[in-house]
N, C-alpha and C positions, 0 to 999 in steps of 0.2 A: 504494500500500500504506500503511496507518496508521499508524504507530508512534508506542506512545507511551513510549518511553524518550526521557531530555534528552543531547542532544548531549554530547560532552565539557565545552566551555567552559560550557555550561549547569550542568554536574554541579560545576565549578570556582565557578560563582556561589552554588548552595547550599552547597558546602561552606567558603567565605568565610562567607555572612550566619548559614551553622549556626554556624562557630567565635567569630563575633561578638559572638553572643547566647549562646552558655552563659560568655564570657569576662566582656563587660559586662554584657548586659541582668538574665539571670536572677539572678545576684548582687546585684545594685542594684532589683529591681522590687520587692520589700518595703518598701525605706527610702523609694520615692518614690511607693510608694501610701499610705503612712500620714503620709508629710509635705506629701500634694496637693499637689506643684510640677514646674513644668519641668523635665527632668529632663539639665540643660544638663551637666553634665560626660560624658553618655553620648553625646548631639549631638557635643558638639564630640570626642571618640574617634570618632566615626561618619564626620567630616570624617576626622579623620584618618587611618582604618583606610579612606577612600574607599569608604563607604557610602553615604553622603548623596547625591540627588538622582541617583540611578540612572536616570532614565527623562533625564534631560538630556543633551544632545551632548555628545559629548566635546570638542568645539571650543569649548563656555561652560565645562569644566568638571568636566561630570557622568561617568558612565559609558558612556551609551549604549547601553543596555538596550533593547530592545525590548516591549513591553507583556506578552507571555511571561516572558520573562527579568524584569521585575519583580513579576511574580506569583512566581514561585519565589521572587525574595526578600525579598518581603514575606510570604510564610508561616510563614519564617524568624525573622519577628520578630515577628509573633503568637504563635511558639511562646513564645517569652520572655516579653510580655505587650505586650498591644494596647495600652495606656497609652502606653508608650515609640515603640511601632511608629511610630502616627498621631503623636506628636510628627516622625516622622522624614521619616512620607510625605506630614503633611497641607501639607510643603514642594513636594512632588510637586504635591499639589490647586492649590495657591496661584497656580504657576509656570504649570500647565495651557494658562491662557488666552494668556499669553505666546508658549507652541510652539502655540498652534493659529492666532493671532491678529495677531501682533507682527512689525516690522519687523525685518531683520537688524540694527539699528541700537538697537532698542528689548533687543532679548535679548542684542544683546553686553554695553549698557550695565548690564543689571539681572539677567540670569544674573551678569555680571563682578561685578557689587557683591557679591552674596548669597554665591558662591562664595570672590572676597578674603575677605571680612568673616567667613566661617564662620559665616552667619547663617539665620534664619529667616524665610518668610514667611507671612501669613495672607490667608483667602480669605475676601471679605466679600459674603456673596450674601441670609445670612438675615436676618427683621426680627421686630419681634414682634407682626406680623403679615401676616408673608412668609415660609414656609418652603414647603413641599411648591409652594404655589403662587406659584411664582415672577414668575406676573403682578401679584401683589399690593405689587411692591416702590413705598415711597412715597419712597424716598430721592431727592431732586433734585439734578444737577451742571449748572446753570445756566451758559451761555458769555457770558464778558461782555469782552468783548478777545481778547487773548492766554491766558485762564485760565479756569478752568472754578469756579466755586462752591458746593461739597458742600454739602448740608445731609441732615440725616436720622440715623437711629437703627438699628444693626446688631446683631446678639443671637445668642448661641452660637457666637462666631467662633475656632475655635482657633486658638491660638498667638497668640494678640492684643497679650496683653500684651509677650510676646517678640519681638516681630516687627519686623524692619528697615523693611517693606515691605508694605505690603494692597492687594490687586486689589480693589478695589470697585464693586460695579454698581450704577446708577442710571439716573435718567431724564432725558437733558438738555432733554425736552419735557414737561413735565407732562400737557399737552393728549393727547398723542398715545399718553399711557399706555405700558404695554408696551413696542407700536410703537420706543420711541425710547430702548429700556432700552441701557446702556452700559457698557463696565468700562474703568476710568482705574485706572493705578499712581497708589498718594499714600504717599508715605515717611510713615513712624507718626511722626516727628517736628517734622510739619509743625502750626503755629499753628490751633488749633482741636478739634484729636482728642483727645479724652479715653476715654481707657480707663478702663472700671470695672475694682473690685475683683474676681478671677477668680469665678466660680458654682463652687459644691457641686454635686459630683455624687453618687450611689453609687457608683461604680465608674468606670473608666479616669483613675484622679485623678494619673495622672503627665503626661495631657496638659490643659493649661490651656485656660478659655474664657471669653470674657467678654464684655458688652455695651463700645458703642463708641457714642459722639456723638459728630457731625461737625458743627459750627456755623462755618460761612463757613470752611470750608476751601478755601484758594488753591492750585490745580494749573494746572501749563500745559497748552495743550493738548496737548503734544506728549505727553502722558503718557495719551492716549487710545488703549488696545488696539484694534486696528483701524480701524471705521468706528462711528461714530457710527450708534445704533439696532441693533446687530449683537451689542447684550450678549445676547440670551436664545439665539441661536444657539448663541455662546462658553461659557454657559450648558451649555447640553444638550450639547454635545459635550465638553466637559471632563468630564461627569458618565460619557459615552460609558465613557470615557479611565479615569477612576479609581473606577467603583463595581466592578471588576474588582479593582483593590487592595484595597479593602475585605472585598471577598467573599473573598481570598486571606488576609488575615489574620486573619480568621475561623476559615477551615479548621488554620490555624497553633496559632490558641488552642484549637480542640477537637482537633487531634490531642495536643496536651499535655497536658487534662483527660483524653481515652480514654490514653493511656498511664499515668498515674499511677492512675488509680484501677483498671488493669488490674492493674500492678503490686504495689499494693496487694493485691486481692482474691487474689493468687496466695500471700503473707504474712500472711492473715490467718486464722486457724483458729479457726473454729466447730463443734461435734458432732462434732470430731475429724476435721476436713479443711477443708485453704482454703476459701474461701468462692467459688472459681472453680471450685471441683468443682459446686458446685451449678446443678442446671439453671436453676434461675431467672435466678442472676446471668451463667452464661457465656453466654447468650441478650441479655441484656440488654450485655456486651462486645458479641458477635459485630454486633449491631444498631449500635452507637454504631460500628464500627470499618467495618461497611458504610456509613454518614450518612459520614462521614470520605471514603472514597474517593471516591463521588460527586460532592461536593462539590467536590473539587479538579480532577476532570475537569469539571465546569460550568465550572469557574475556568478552566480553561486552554482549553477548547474557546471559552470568550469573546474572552478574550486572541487566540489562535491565529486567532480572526476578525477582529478588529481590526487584526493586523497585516498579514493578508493580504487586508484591502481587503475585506472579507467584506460582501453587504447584511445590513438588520435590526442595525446596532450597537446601538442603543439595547435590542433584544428580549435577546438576549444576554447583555449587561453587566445589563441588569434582571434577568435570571431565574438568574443567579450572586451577582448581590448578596443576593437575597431569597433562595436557595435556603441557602446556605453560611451566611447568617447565622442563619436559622431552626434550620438543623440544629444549629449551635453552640451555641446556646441549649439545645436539646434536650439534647445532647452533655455541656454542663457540667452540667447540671441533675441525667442521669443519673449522670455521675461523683459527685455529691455528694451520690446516692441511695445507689448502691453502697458509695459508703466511712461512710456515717452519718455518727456524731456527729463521727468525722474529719474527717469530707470539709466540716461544718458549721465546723469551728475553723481557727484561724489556722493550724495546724498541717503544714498542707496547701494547697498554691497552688488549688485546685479550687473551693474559695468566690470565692477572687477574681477567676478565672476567672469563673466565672458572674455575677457582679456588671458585668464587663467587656465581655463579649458583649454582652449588653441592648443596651449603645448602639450596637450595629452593626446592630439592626434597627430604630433610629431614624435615624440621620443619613447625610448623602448620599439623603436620600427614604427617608420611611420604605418598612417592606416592603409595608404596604399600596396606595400610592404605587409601588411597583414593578408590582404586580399588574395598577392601571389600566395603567401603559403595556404590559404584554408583553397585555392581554386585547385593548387597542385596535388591537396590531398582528397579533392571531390572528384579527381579527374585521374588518380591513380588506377 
């Protein structure tokens, strides 16, 4: 039989990450979209209030969430705003390769760092000219001893600048292309990394991004996520793993835009009646608040596969990523139709919303880039 109500402890995780987020997030997500920065005093309450790194075991740390269970509460914190969110989960992304990939020896050591440290880390996969096409990456970690030799150039990396810790993928064969792509931990403090100054964005500007040069950066080996040439696996299955969060905090930031502008329209009086009496606009609700539910069932129907070993992860997590982000897009767009020149002014979270969204149907693969993979698995 189906059911799709959340278990108890389920309903105890949303109503954590909901009291979380109207306590911190929403009161703080104006000050730290207009001052485009890390938005570290809500992280570190995030730590504290044992939010952070909810998909991590409870023996490094984390909470131990199930990929379900962290869809619910990253919706949570899209409702608040996706800026703050992906500061919190692109921890999640970073760690990814660690729990798919890493020794028990490797994720006590560096769950244990991130977790002591109440820290953050970054996932360094894109180049600039290596995104969607991940076989494109030019970066090399040459092995010469004991240590591995980074060289190369990384572009759009969140959390970069804040980061204790970056999973980086490279090639330790140049030859063998692809073939011999890799992800090595290198603490951001190690002799060679240079962070640029964070990019401008339009929108989600509470989470930071930046380019990264690696010029003869020294790692040990031991700091090689699994097997040498096993990066584009660790790759796509980490994407598996978290284009699911993505999709979920999507649905998070357009159920906040369809609420408020619902809200709204029910207080706003035109011709001598809300502006919800009118068929036009209650059509244009009833539509945005159908894209909403949808959406979160894709979201959780992916999830829900994932955990239960489900075939087609990748078709799944692509066609929730693409689907929740698209709609959200729509979602806010309409919110900022409905409320007009409100919905257009600061006055109103529903611009920034919409400003926000955008980048969820670019990163993690755009949705285009989702498309190829769910047509090449309908068409197998």
């Amino acid at each position: 039989m189906v059911n799709f109500s959340l278990e108890p402890h389920q309903e105890k995780i949303r109503e954590k990450y909901r009291d979380f987020t109207a306590k911190y997030i929403i009161p703080n997500s104006r000050k730290y979209d207009q001052l485009a920065e890390f938005p570290w005093e809500v992280v570190k309450k995030a730590y504290d209030e044992g939010i952070m790194n909810g998909l991590m075991s409870k023996e490094y740390g984390g909470n131990g969430f199930n990929l379900f269970e962290g869809a619910v509460a990253s919706e949570e914190l899209g409702y608040g705003c996706i800026g703050t969110g992906i500061s919190i989960d692109a921890n999640t992304l970073a760690l990814t390769p660690l729990y798919i990939a890493a020794s028990e020896a490797q994720k006590k050591r560096w769950f244990g760092q991130i977790v002591e440290q109440k820290a953050v880390a970054g996932y360094c996969l894109t180049e600039p000219n290596a995104g969607s096409d991940v076989q494109g990456i030019k970066t090399t970690a040459i092995r010469k001893g004991d240590k591995y030799i980074i060289n190369g150039h990384k572009r759009f990396i969140t959390n970069a600048e804040v980061s204790t810790i970056l999973t980086v993928f490279a090639l330790v064969d140049p030859t063998r292309g692809s073939r011999s792509l890799s992800a090595i931990i290198v603490p951001t403090n190690t002799p060679g990394v240079e962070i640029k100054p964070r990019l401008q964005k339009m929108g989600q500007k509470a989470s930071v991004q930046n380019e990264i040069i690696f010029t003869d950066v020294e790692v040990p080996v031991e700091n090689l996520i699994g097997d040498e040439g096993y990066g584009f696996i660790i790759a796509m299955k980490t994407f598996d793993r978290t284009r699911t969060g993505v999709a979920a905090l999507a649905v998070g930031a357009a159920r906040r835009a369809f609420e408020t502008s619902r809200d709204w329209s029910k207080k706003r009086i035109q011709f001598g009646k809300p502006i919800a009496a009118q068929q036009a606009v209650a059509f244009m609700l009833a539509e945005m608040a159908t894209k909403v539910e949808t959406a979160r069932l894709m979201t959780w129907k992916a999830a829900w596969e994932y955990d239960t070993n489900a075939k087609n992860l990748g078709l799944s997590s692509a066609m929730a990523k693409y689907w929740a982000t698209d709609m959200a897009m729509e979602v806010a767009t309409d919110a900022v139709q409905v409320m007009a020149g409100d919905g257009y002014s600061y006055d109103y979270e529903v611009e920034k919303i919409m400003r926000d969204v955008k980048l969820t149907q670019i990163y993690e693969g755009t949705n285009q880039v989702q498309r190829l993979v769910i047509s090449k698995n309908i068409l197998k």
